[in-house]
N, C-alpha and C positions, 0 to 999 in steps of 0.2 A: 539556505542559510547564508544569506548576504555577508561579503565579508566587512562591508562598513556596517554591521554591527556585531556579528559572530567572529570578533578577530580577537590578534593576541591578549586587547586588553580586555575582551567578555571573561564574565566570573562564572563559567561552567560549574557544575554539580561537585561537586568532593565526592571522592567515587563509596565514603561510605555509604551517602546518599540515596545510591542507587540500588535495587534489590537485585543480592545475592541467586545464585543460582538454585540457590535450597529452597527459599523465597517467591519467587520463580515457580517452581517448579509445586510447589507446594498448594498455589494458586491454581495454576493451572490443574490437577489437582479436584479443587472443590469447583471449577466451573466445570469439568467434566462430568462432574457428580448429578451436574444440574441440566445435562443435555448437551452442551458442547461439544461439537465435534472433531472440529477444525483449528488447527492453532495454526498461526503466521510470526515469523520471524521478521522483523522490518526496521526499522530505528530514525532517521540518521544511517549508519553504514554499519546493518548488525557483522559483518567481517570484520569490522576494529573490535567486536569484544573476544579475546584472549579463550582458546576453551571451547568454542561454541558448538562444537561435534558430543562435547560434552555436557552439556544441557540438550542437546538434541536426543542424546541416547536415552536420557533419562525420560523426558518429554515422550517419548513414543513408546517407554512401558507403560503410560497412564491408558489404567483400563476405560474403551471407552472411543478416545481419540483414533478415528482413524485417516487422520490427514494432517503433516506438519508439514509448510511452503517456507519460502525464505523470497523474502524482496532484496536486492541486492543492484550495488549499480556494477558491479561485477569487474571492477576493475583491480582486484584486489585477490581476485579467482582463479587462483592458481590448480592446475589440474591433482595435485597433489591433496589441495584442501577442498577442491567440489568431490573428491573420491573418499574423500576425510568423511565428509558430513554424509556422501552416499549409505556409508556402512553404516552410519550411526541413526540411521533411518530415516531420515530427511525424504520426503516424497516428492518435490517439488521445487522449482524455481525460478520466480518472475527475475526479470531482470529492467530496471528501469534507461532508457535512450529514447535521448528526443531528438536525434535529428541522425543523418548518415553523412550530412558534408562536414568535415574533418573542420573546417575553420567555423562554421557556426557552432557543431559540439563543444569548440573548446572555450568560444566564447560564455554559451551557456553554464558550462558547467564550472567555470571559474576558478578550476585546479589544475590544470595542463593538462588535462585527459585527456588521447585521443580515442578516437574509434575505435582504430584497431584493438585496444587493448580491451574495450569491452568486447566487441566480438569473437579474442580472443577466449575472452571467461565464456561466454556461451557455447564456444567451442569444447573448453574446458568440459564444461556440466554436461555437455550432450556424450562428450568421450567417457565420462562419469559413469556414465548409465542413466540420465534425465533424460526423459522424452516426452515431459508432458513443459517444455520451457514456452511460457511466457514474455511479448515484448511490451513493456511499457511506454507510449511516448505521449507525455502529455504537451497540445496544442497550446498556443497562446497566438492570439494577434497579433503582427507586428515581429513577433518575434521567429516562429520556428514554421508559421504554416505553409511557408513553400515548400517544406520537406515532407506533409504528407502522402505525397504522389511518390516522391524517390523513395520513401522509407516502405512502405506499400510494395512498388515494385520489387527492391531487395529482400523482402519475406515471405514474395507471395513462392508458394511450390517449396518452401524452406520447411523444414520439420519444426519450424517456430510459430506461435502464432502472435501477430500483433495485434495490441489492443490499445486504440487511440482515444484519449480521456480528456475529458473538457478539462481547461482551467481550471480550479478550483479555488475560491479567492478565501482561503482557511487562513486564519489568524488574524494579524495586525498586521504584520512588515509586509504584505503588500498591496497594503493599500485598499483593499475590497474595493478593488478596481473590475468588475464587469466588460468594461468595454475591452479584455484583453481574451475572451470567452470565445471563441472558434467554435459555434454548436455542432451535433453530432449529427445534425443534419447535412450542413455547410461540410463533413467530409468527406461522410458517403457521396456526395455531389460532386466534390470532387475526383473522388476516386471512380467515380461510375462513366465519366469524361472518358477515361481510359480503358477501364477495363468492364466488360459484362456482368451485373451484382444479383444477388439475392438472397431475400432476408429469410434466416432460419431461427427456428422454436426454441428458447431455450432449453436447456438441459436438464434446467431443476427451477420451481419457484425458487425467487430471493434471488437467481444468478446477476450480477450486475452488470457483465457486459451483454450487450446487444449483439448480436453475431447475423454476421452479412459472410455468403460463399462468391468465388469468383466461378462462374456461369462455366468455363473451361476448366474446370476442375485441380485450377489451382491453389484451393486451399481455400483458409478464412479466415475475416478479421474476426474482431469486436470491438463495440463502440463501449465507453462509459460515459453515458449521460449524465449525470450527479447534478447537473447547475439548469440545464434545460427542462429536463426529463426526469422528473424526481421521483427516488423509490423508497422515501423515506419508509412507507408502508410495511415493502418488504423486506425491511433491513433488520438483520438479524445478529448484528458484529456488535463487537465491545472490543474496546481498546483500554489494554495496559501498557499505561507510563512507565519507563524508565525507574525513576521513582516510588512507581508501588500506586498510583491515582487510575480512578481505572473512569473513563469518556464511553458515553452510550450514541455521541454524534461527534464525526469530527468537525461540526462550528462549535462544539462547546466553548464555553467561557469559565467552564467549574468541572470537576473531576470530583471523583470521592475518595478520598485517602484509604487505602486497606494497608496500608504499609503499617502504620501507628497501631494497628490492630495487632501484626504477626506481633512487632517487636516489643506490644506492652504484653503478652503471652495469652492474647485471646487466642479459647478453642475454635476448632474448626467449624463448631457449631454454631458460634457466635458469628465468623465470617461469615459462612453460608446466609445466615439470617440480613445479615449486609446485604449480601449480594443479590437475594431472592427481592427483597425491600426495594432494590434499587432498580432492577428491572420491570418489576410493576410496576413501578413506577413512574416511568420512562416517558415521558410525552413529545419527546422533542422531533421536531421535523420542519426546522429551519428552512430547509429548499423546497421544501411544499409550499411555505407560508410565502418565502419570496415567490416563486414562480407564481401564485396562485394572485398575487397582486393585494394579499392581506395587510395590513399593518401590522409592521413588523414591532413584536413584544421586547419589551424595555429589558431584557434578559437577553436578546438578541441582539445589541448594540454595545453591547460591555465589550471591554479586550478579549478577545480571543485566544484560545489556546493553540500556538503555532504546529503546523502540521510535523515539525522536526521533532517534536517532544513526544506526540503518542502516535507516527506511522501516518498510514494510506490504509 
C-alpha cells in the first residue's frame, strides 16, 4: 500500500463498512457447510483488528473447520498476543519478510520496521507454542533478489520454513509490470549455487508451494509459482473482503457482495444458494491464460482489485 496513495488524505472504509465479527463468523459458517476446511486470517495487518483472539475462538467452534492460519507481518507480535490467539485456537502462522538486510527491509516496507522486530514476533509465536511457522518473501527484480541467498541461508536448519513467491503483479497500483517477476526457477538456481537441492512431492493436491530439501538435511523451502507456473486448475481458495465481497481469483476485477445479503435479513439458505451459484460458476484462470500466450479476455483488463483489500 504505497503511501503516495494510501496516506493521510485516502478515504478508507467507515469501519461500519466493514463486517462485524458475527458477520464474519456467520459466513464462515455457511462455507464450512459447503466443504471448507481451512480458514486464513490475512488483511492488510489482520493484528490492527482490536479482539481478534476473539473471532478466533469462535471460528474454531465451526463444526467442520479444522485449520485457522493467520498471515501476519509480525511486527506487532507481542509474545503476550501470539499466546492470546494460541489459546483461542489459532493453528498456525505465516509471517510475511522480504529481505534479512536491515536497510533494504526498511526501505521496503516503508514504516521503519526493522528486522529485528519481526524476528522477534516469530520468536514470539514459536515461544507461543507455533511450530508449524511459515516465512513469506516475495522476490521482485531490481528490488530484493540479492537477498534470496542470505534469507535462505538464515532459515535453512531453523524450525521455520521459507517459502519464496513470485511477484505477483495483482491490482492496478503496480503497474502489471512483469518484468519485476524473479521466476521460481531463477531461485532455486540460485540457491543450488550454494547449497545441494532436491525437489519433494507435495503434501496434498492443490498444495501451492513447490518444496525443494537441502541434500545435508537442513531443512526445506517452498517455491510459489503463481505468475510462471500456474495452478489455477488446482486452486481451491476463496477470498473474503473486508467488506463482506467474496473473490474466487486474486486478479479479480469483481467480487460478489454477501454483505447486502446478511444485512437486508437473507436466510442462510439464500446465502448458501449464493454461494454454491458462485462457485459453479467460477471460470477464472487468468495466469493460465497469460502464461499460455492466449488473448487475454476483455474482463481481464478492467481495474483490478488491489491485493490489500481481499489478502494473499
Amino acid at each position: 500500500m504505497p503511501k503516495e496513495i494510501f496516506n493521510s488524505k485516502y478515504q478508507f472504509l467507515p469501519r461500519s463498512d466493514l463486517l462485524s465479527f458475527e458477520e464474519i463468523i456467520r459466513l464462515a459458517r455457511l462455507f464450512a457447510a459447503q466443504g471448507v476446511r481451512k480458514l486464513r486470517l490475512t488483511g492488510g495487518e489482520p493484528l490492527l483488528r482490536k479482539n481478534l483472539d476473539v473471532l478466533v475462538t469462535e471460528l474454531a467452534k465451526i463444526e467442520g473447520i479444522d485449520d485457522i492460519a493467520l498471515t501476519t507481518n509480525a511486527s506487532i507480535l507481542t509474545l503476550p498476543r501470539a499466546q492470546q490467539l494460541r489459546d483461542a485456537g489459532l493453528d498456525r502462522i505465516t509471517v510475511s519478510l522480504d529481505a534479512i538486510n536491515e536497510q533494504r527491509f526498511r526501505q521496503m516496507n516503508d514504516m521503519d520496521v526493522s528486522v529485528e522486530k519481526v524476528l522477534q514476533g516469530i520468536d514470539n509465536a514459536e515461544r507461543a507454542g507455533f511450530d508449524n511457522i511459515k516465512i513469506n518473501m516475495v522476490v521482485q527484480k531490481g528490488v530484493n533478489e540479492e537477498e534470496v541467498v542470505p534469507m535462505a541461508q538464515y532459515f535453512k536448519g531453523s524450525k521455520q520454513t521459507l517459502r519464496f513467491i513470485e511477484f505477483m503483479d495483482v491490482g492496478s497500483t503496480n503497474g502489471w509490470n512483469l518484468e519485476q517477476v524473479v521466476s521460481g526457477q531463477a531461485i532455486v538456481e540460485k540457491i543450488s549455487e550454494h547449497f545441494e537441492l532436491e525437489s519433494l512431492e507435495p503434501n496434498y493436491r492443490g498444495e501451492v508451494a513447490k518444496r525443494w530439501r537441502y541434500v545435508d538435511g537442513g531443512g526445506e523451502f517452498g517455491l510459489i509459482t503463481s505468475v510462471t507456473e500456474a495452478f489455477c486448475g488446482d486452486c481451491s481458495r476463496v477470498r473474503l473482503s473486508a467488506k463482506g465481497s467474496v473473490y474466487t481469483c486474486l486478479f479479480a476485477s469483481r467480487g460478489t457482495d454477501l454483505r447486502h445479503l446478511l444485512r437486508g435479513g437473507a436466510t442462510d439458505e439464500v446465502v448458501n444458494e449464493v454461494i454454491t451459484d458462485l462457485w459453479r460458476a467460477r471460470s477464472d484462470r487468468y495466469s493460465e491464460i497469460r502464461g499460455s500466450g492466449e488473448s487475454v479476455l476483455e474482463e481481464h483488463v478492467l481495474e483490478k482489485v488491489e491485493m490489500s483489500y481481499i489478502g494473499g
